[in-house]
Backbone as a printed PyTorch tensor [residue, N CA C, xyz], in Angstrom:
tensor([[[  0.8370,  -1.1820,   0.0000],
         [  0.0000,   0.0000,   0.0000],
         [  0.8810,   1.2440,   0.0000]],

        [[  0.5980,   2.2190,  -0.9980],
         [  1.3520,   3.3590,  -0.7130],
         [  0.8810,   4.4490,   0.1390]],

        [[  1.7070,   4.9870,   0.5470],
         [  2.0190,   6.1100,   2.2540],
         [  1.6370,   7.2870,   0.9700]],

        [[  0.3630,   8.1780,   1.6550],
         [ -0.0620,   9.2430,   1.0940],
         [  0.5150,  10.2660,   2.1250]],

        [[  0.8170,  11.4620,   1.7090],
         [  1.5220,  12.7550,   2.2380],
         [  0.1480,  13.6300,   2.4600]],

        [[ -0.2710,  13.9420,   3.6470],
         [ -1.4910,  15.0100,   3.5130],
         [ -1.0730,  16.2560,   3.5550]],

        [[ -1.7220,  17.4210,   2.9180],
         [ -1.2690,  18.5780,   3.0940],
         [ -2.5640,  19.4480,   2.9670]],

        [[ -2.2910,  20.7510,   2.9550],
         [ -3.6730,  21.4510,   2.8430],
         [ -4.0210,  21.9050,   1.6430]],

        [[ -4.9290,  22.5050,   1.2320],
         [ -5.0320,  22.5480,  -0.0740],
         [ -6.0730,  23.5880,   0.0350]],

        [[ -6.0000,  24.9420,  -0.3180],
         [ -6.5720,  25.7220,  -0.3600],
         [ -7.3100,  26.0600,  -1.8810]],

        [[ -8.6290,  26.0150,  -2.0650],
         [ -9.4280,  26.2570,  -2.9500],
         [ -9.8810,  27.1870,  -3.8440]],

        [[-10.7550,  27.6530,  -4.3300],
         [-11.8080,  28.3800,  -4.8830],
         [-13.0600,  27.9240,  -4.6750]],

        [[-13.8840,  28.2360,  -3.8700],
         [-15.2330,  27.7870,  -3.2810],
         [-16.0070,  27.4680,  -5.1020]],

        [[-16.4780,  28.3660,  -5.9180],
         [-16.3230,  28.2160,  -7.2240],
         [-16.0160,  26.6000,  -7.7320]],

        [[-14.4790,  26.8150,  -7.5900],
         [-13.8420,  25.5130,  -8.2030],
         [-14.6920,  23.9150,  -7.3030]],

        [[-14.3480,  24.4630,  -6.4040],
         [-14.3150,  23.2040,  -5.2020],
         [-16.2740,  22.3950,  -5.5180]],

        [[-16.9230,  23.7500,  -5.8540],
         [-18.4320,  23.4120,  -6.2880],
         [-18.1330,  22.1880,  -7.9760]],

        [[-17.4500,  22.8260,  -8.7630],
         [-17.3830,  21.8380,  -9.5860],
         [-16.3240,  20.8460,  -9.2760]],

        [[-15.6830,  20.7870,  -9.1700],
         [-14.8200,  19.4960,  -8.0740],
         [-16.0510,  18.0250,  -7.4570]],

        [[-16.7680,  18.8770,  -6.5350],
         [-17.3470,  17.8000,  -6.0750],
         [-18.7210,  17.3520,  -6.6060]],

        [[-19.3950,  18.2540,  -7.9930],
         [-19.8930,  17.5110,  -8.3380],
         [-19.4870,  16.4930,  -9.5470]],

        [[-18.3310,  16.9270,  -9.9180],
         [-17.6910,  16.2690, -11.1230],
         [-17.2470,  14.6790, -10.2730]],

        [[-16.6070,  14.6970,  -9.1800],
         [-16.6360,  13.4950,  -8.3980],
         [-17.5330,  13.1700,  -7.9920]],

        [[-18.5610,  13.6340,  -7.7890],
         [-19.6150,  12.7780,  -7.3930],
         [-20.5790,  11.6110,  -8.5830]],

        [[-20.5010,  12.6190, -10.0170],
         [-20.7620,  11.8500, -10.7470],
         [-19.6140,  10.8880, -11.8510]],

        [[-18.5910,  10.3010, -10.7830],
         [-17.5390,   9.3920, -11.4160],
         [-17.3520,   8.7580,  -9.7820]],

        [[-18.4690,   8.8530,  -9.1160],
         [-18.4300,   8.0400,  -7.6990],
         [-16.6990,   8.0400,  -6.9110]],

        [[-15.8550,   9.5200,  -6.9600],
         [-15.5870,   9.5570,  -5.8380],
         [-15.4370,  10.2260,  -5.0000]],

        [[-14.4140,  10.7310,  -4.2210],
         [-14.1640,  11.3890,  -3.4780],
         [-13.7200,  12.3430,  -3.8240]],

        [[-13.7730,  14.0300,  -3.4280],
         [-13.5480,  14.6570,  -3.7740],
         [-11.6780,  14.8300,  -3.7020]],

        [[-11.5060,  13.8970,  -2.8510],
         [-10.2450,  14.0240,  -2.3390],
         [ -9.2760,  12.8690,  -3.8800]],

        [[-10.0550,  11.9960,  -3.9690],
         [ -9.5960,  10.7830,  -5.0840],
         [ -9.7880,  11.7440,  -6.0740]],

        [[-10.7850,  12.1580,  -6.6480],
         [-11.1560,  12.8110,  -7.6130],
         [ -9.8130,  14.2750,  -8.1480]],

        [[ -9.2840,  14.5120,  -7.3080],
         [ -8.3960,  15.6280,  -7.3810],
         [ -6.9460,  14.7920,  -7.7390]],

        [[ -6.7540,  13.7350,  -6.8800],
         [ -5.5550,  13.1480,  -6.9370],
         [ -6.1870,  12.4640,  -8.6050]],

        [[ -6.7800,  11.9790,  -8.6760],
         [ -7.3080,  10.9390,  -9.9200],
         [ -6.4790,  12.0360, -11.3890]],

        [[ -7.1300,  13.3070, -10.8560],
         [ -6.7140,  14.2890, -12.1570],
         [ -5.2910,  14.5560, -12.0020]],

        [[ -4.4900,  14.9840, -10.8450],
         [ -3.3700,  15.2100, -10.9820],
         [ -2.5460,  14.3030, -11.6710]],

        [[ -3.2980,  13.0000, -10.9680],
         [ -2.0910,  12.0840, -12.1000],
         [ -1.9870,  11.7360, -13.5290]],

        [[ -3.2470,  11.8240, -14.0310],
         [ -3.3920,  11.9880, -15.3300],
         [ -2.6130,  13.0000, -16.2000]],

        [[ -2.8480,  14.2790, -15.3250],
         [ -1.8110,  15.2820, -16.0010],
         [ -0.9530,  15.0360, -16.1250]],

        [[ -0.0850,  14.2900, -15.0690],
         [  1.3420,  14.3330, -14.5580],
         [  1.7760,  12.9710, -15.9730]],

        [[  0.7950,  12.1270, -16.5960],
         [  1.0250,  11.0460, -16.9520],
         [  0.9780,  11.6970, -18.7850]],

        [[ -0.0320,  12.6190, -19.3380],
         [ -0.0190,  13.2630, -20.1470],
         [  1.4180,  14.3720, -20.2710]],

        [[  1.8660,  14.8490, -19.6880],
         [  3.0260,  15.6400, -19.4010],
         [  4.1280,  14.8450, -19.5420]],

        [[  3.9920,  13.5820, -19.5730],
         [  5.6800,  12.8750, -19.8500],
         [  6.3980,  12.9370, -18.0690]],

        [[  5.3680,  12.9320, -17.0150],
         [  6.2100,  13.2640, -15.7330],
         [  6.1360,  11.5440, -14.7780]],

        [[  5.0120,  11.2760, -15.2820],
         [  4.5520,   9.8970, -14.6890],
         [  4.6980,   8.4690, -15.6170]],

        [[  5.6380,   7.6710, -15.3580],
         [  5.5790,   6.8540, -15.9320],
         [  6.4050,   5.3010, -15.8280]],

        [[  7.1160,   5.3200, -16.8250],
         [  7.5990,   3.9280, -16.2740],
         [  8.9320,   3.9170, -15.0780]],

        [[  8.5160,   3.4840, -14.0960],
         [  9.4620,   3.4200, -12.7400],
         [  9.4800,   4.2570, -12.2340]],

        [[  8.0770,   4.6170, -12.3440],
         [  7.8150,   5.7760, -11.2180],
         [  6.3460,   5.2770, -10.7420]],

        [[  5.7880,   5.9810,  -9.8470],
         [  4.5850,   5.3890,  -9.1810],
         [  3.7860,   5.2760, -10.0870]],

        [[  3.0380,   4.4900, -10.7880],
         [  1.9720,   4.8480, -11.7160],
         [  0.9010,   3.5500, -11.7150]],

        [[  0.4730,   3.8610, -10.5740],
         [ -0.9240,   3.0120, -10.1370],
         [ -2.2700,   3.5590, -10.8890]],

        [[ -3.2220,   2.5210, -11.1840],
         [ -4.2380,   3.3410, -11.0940],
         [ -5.0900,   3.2570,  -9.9930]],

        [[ -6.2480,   4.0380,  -9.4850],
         [ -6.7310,   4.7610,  -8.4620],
         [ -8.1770,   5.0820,  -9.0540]],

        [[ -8.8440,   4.7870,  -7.9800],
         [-10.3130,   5.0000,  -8.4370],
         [-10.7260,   6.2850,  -7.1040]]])
């Protein structure tokens, strides 16, 4: 199991409204749902990939 780092994460009330309904309708967490996208980026960007963490995550 991998060791998640928590930190804070300051918003846009705005944003955070589409955030959680965009996770809500892909059933998850708003918290998965944020990580779900970062890594995608990070995986589109050439930053994530082979021999590096690249799980997938629901």
């Amino acid at each position: 199991m991998t060791k998640k780092k928590p930190f804070p994460l300051r918003i846009d009330h705005e944003l955070y409204a589409v955030l959680e309904q965009w996770a809500q309708e892909e059933f998850r967490s708003v918290n998965s749902h944020i990580e779900y996208l970062l890594r995608e980026a990070a995986k589109r960007a050439g930053r994530l990939g082979k021999g590096k963490t690249d799980q997938k995550r629901s």
